[in-house]
BAGU-631390 format. One record per residue: residue in one letter; x, y, z of N, C-alpha, C, O in turn. Coordinates in steps of 0.2 Angstrom, whole numbers, m for minus. Layout:
N
+------+-------+-------+-------+-------+-------+-------+-------+-------+-------+-------+-------+-------+
! rest !   n_X !   n_Y !   n_Z !  ca_X !  ca_Y !  ca_Z !   c_X !   c_Y !   c_Z !   o_X !   o_Y !   o_Z !
+------+-------+-------+-------+-------+-------+-------+-------+-------+-------+-------+-------+-------+
!    A !     X !     Y !     Z !     X !     Y !     Z !     X !     Y !     Z !     X !     Y !     Z !
...
+------+-------+-------+-------+-------+-------+-------+-------+-------+-------+-------+-------+-------+
This chain:
179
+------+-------+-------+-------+-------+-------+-------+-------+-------+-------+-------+-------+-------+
! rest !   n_X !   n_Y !   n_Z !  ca_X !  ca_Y !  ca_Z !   c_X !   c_Y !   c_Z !   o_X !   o_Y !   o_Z !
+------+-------+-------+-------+-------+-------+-------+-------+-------+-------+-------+-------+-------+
!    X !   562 !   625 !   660 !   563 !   623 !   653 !   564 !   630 !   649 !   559 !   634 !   650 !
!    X !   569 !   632 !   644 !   571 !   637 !   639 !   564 !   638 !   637 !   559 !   636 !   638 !
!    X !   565 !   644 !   631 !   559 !   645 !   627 !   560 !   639 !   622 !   555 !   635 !   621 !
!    X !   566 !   638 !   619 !   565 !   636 !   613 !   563 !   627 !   616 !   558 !   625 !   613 !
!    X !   565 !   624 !   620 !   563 !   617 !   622 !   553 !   618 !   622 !   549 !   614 !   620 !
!    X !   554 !   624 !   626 !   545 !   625 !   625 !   542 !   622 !   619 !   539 !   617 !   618 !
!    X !   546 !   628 !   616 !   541 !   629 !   609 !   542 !   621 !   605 !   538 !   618 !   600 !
!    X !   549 !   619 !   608 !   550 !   612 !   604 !   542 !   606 !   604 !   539 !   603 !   600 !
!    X !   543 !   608 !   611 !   538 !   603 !   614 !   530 !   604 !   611 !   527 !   600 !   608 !
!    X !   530 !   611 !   612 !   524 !   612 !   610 !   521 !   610 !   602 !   516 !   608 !   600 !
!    X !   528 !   612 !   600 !   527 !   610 !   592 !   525 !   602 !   590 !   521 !   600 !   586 !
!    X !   528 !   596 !   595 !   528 !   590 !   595 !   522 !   589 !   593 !   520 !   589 !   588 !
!    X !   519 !   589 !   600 !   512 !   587 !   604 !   507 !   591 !   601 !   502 !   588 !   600 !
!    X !   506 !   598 !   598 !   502 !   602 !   596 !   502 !   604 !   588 !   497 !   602 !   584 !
!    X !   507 !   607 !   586 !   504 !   610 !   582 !   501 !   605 !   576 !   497 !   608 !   572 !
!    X !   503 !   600 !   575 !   498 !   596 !   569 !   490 !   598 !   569 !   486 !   600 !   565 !
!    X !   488 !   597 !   576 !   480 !   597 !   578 !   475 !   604 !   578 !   469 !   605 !   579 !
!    X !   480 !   609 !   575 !   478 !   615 !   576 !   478 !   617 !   567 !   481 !   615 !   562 !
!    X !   471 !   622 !   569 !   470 !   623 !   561 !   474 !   628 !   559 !   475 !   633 !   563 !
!    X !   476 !   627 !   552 !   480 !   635 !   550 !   475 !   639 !   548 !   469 !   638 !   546 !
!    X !   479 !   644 !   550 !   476 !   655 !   549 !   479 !   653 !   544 !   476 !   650 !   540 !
!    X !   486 !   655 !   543 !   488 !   662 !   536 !   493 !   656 !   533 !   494 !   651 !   535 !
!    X !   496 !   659 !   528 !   500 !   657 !   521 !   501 !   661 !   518 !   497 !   664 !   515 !
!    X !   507 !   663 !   519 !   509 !   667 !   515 !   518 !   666 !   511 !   522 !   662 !   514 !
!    X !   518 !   669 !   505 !   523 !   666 !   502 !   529 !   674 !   498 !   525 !   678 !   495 !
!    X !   532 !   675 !   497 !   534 !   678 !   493 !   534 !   678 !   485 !   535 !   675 !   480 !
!    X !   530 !   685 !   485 !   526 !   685 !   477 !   531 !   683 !   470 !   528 !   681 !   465 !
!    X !   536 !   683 !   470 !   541 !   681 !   465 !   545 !   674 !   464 !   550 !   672 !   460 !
!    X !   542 !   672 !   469 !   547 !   667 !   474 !   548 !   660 !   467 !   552 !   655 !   467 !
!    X !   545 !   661 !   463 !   547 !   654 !   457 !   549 !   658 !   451 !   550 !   656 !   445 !
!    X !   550 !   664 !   453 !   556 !   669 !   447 !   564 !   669 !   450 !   569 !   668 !   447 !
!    X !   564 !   669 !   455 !   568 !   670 !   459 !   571 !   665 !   462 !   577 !   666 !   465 !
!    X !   567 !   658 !   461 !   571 !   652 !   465 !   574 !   651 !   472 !   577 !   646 !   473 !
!    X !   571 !   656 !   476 !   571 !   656 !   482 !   564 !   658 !   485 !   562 !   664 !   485 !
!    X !   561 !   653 !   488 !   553 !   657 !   493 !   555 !   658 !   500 !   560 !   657 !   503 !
!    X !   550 !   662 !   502 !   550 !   662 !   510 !   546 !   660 !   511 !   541 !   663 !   509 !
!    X !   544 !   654 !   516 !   537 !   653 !   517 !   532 !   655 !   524 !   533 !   650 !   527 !
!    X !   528 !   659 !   526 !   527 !   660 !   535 !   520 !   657 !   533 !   516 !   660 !   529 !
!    X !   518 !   651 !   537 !   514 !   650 !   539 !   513 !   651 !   546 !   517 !   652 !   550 !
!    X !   505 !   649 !   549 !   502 !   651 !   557 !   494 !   647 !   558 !   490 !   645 !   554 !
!    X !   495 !   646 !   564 !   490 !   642 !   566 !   487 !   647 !   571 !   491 !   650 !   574 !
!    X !   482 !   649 !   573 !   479 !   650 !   579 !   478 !   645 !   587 !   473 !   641 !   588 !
!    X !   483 !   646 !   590 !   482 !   642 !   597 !   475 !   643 !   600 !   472 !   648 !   598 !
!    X !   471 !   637 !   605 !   466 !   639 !   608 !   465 !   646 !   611 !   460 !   649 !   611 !
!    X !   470 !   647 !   614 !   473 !   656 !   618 !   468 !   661 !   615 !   463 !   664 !   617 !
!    X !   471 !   659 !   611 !   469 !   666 !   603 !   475 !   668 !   601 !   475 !   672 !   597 !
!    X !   483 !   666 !   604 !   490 !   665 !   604 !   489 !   662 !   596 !   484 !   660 !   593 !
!    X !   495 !   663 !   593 !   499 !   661 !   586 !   504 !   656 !   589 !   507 !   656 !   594 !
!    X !   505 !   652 !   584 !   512 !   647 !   581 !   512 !   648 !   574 !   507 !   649 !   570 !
!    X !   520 !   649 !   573 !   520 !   648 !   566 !   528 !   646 !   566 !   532 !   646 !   570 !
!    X !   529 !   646 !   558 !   535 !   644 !   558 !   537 !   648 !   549 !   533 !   650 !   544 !
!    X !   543 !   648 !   549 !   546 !   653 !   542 !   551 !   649 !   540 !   556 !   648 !   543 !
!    X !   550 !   646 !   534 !   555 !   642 !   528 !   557 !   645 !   525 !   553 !   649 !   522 !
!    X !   563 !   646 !   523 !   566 !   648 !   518 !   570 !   641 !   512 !   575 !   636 !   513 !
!    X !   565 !   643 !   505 !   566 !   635 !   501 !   570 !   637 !   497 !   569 !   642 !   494 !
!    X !   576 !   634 !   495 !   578 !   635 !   488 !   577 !   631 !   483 !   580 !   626 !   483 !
!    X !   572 !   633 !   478 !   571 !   628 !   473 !   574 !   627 !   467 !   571 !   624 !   462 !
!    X !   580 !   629 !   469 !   583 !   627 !   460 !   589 !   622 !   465 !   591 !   618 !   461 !
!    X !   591 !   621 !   469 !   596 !   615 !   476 !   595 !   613 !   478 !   594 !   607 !   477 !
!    X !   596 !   617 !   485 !   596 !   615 !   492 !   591 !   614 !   494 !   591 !   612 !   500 !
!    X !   583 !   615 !   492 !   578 !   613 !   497 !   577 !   617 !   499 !   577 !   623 !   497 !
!    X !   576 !   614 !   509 !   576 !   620 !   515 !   584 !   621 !   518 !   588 !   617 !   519 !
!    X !   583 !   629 !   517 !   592 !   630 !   518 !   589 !   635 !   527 !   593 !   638 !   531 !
!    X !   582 !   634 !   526 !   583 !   639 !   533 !   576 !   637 !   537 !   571 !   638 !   534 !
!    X !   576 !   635 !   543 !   568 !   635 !   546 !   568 !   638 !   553 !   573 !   638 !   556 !
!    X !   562 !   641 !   555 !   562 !   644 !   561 !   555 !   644 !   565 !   550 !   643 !   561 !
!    X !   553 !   645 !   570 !   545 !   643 !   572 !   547 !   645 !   582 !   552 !   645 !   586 !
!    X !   543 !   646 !   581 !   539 !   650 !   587 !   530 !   648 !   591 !   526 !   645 !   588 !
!    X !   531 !   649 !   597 !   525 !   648 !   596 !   522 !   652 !   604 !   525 !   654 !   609 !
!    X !   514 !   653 !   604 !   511 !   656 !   610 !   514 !   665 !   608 !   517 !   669 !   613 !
!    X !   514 !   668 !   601 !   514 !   675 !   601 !   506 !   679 !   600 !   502 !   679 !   596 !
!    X !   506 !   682 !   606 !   500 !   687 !   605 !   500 !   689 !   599 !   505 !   689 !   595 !
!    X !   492 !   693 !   598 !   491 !   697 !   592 !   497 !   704 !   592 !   500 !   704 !   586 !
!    X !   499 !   706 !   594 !   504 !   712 !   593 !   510 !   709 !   590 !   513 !   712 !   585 !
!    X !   514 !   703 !   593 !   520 !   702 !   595 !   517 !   699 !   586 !   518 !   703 !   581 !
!    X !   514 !   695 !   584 !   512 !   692 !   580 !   512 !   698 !   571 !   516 !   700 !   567 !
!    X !   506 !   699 !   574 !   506 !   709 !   567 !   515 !   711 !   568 !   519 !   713 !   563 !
!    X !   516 !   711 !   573 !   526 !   713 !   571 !   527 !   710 !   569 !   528 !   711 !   563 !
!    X !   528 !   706 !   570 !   533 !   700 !   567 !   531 !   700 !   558 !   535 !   700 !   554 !
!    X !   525 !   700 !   558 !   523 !   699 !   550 !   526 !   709 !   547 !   531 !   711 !   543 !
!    X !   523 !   710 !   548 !   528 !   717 !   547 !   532 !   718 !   546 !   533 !   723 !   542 !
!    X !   539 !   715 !   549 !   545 !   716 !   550 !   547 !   713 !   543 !   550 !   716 !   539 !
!    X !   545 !   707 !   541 !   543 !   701 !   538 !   541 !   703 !   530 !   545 !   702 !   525 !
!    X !   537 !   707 !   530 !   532 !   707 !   524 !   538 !   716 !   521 !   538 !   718 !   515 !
!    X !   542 !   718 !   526 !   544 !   725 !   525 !   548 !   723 !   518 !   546 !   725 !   513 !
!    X !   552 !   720 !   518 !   559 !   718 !   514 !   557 !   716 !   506 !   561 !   717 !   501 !
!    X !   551 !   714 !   507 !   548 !   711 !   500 !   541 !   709 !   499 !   540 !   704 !   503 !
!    X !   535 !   710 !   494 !   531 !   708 !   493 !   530 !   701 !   495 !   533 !   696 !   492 !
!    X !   524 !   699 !   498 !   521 !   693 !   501 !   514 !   694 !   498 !   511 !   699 !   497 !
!    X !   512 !   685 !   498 !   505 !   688 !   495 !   502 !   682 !   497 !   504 !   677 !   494 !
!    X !   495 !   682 !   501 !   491 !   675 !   504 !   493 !   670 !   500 !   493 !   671 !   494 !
!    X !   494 !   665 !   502 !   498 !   659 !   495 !   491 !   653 !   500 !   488 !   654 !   506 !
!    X !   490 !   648 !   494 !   486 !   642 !   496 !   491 !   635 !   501 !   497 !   633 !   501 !
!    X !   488 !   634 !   504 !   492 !   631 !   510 !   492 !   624 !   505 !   498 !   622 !   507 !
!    X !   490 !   620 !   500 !   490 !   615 !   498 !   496 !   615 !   493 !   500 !   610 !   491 !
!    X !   497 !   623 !   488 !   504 !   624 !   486 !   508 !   625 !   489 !   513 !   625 !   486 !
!    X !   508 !   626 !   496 !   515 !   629 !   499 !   517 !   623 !   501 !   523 !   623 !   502 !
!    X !   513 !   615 !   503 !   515 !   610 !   505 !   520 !   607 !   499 !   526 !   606 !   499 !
!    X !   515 !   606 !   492 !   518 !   606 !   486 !   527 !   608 !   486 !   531 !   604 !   485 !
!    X !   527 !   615 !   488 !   536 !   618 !   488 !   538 !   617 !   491 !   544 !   615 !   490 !
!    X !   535 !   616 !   500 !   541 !   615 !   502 !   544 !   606 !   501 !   550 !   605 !   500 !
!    X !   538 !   602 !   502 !   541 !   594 !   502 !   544 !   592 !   492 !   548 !   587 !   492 !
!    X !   542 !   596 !   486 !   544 !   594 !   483 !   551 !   597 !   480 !   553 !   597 !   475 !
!    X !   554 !   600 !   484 !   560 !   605 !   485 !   563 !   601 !   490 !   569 !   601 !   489 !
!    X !   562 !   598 !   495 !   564 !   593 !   499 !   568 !   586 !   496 !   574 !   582 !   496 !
!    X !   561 !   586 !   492 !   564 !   578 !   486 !   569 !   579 !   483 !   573 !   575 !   481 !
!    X !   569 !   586 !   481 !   572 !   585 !   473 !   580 !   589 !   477 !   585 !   588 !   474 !
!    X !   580 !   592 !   484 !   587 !   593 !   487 !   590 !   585 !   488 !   595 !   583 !   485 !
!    X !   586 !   582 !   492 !   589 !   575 !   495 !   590 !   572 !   488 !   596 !   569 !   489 !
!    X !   590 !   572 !   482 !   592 !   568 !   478 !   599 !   569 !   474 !   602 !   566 !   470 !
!    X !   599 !   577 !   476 !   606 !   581 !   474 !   609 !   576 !   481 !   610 !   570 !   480 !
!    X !   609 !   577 !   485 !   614 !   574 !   492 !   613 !   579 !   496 !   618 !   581 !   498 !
!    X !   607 !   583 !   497 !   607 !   590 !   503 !   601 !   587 !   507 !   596 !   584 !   504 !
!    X !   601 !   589 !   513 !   597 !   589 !   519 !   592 !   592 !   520 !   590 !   594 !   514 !
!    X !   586 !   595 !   524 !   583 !   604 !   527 !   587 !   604 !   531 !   590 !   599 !   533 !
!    X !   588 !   611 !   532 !   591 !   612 !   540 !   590 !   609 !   546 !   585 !   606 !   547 !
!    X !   593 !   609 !   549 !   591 !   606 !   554 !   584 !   607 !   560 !   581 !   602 !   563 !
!    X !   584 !   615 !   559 !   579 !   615 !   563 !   571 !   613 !   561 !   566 !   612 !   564 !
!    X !   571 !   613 !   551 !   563 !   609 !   549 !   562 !   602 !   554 !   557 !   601 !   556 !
!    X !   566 !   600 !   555 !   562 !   593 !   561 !   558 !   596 !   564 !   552 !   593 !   564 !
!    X !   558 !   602 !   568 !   553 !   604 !   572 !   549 !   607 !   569 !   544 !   606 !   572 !
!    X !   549 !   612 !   563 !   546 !   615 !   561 !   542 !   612 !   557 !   536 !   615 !   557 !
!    X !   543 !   607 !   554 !   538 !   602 !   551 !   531 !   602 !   554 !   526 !   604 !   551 !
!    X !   531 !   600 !   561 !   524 !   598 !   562 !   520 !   605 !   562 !   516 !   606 !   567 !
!    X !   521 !   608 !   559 !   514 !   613 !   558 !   511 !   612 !   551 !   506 !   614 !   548 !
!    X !   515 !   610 !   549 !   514 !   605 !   541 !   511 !   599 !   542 !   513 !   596 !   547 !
!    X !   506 !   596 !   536 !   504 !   594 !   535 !   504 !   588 !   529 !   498 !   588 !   527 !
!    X !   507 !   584 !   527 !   512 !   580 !   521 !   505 !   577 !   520 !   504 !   579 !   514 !
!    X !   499 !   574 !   522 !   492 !   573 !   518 !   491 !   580 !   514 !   490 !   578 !   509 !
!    X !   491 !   585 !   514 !   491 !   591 !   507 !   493 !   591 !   501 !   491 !   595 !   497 !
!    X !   499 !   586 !   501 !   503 !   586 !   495 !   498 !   582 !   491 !   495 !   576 !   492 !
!    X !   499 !   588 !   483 !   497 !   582 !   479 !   498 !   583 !   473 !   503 !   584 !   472 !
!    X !   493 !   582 !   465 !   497 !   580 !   461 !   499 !   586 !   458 !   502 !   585 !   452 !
!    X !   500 !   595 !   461 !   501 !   598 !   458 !   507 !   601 !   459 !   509 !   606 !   456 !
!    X !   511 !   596 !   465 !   520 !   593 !   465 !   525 !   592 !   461 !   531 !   593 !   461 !
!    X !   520 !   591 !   455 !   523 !   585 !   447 !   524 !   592 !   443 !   527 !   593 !   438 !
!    X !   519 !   597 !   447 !   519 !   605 !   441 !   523 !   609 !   441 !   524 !   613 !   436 !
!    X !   527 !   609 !   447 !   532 !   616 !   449 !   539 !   612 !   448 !   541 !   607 !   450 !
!    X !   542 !   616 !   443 !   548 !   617 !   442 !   554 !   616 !   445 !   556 !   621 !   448 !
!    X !   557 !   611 !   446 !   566 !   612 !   453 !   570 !   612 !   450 !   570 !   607 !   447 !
!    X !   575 !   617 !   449 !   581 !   615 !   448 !   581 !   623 !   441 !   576 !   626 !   442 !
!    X !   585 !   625 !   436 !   586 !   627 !   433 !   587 !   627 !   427 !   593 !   629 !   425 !
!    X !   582 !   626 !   420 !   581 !   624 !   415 !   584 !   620 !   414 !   588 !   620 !   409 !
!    X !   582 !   613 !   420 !   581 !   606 !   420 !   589 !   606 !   423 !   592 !   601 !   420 !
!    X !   593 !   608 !   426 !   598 !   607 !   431 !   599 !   612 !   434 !   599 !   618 !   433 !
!    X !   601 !   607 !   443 !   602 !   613 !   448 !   606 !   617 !   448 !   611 !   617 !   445 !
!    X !   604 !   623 !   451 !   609 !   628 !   451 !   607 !   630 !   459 !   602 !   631 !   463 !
!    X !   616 !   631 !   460 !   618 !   633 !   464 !   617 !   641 !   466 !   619 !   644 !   461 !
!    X !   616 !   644 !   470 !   619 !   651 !   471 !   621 !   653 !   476 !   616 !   654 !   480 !
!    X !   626 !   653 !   477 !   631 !   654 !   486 !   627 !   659 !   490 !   624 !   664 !   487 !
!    X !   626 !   657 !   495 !   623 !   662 !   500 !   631 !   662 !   504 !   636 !   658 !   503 !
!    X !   629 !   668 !   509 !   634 !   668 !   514 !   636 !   665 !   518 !   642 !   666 !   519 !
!    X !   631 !   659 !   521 !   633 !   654 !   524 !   633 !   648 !   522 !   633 !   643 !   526 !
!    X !   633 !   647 !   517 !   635 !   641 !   512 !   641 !   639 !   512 !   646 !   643 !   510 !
!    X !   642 !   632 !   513 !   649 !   628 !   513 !   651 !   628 !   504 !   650 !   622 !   502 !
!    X !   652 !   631 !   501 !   652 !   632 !   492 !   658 !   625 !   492 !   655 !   621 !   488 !
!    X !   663 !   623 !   493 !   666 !   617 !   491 !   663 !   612 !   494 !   665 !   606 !   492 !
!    X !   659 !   612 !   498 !   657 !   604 !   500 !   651 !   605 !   496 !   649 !   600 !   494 !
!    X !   647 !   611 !   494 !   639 !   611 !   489 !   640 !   609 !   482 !   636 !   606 !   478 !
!    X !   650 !   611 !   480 !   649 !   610 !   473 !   652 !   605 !   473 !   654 !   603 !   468 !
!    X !   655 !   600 !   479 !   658 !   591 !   478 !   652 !   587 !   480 !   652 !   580 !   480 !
!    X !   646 !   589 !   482 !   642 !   585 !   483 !   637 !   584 !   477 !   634 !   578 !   476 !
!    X !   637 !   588 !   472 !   633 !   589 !   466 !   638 !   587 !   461 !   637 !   583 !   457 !
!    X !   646 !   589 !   462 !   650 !   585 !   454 !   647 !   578 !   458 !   642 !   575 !   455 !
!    X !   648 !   574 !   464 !   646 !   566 !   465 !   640 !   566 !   464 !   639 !   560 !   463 !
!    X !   634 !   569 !   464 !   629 !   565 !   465 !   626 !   567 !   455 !   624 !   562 !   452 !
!    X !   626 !   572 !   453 !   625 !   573 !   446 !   631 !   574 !   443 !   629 !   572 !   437 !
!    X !   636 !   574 !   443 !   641 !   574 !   439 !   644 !   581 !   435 !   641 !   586 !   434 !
!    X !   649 !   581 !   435 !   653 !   588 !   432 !   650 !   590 !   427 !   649 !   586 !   423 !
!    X !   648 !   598 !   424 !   644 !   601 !   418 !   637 !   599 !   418 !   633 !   598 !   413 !
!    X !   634 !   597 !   424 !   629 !   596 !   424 !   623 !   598 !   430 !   619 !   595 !   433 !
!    X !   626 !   606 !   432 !   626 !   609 !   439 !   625 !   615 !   435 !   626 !   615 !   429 !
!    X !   623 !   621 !   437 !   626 !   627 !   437 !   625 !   629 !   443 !   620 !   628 !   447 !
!    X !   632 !   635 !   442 !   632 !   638 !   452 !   634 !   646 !   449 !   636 !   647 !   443 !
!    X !   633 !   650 !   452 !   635 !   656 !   455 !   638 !   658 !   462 !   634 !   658 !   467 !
!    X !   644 !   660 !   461 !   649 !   659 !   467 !   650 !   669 !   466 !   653 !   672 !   461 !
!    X !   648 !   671 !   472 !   651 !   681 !   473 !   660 !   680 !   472 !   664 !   676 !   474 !
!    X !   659 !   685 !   468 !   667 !   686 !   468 !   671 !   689 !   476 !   669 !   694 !   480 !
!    X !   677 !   685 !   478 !   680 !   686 !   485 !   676 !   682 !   488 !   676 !   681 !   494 !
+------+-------+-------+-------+-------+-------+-------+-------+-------+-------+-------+-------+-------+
């Protein structure tokens, strides 16, 4: 069996049952409209799972997910290093970070966008009993309509005909890079 079916599996069967270690979130991440979210559980081992969301919250939701699991302390402190290098991170409450990622979730699915594909897996290190009323407090979208902002790997004509259909024309803002 590959790594990644491993980890699938493991993720399945396990990770719900496991308590989380860390939360951490990007310190600007609701100026910004973009979080990163790395949570971690400690396996029985003394091994790490975790898994890294990338949320856009003025859109798309979850536009990127990723998770690992069975990393020693070394491979573990790299990984967060490599991670925390790019941008201020800073311990975030595991009960808000549920809050962003599932209410950024809602409010993409009602634009017509998905998570990526790989949140199915990465989900189960999350916990949806944590959500609660302080869901209704955080902000989505951009002074009350979404905005778009192209990334590099974004389908920009299927993101802005899914949004004229589901909200309607002038009732969106996007930013699209020149070229």
């Amino acid at each position: 069996m590959n790594q990644r079916k491993t980890a699938e599996k493991y993720f399945k069967t396990r990770a719900k049952d496991l308590p989380f270690h860390e939360c951490y979130i990007n310190a600007k991440w609701n100026e910004k409209g973009m979080a990163t979210v790395f949570i971690s559980k400690k396996q029985p081992s003394g091994n790490y799972i975790y898994a890294i969301f990338l949320i856009d919250i003025y859109c798309l939701g979850v536009k990127n997910a990723m998770f690992n699991f069975n990393q020693n302390s070394i491979k573990y402190e790299d990984l967060k290093s490599k991670l925390f290098s790019s941008e201020d991170f800073v311990l975030y409450d595991i009960v808000e970070t549920h809050n962003i990622i599932y209410g950024a979730i809602d409010y993409a699915e009602e634009l017509g966008f998905k998570p990526h594909k790989d949140f199915n897996i990465a989900e189960y290190i999350l916990n949806s009993d944590l959500i609660d009323d302080g869901i209704d407090e955080i902000e989505f979208g951009h002074n009350g309509k979404p905005l778009f902002v192209a990334g590099p790997d974004d389908n920009v004509n299927r993101i802005i005909n899914t949004l004229k259909r589901t909200v309607g024309e002038g009732n969106f803002y996007y930013i699209i890079p020149e070229g």
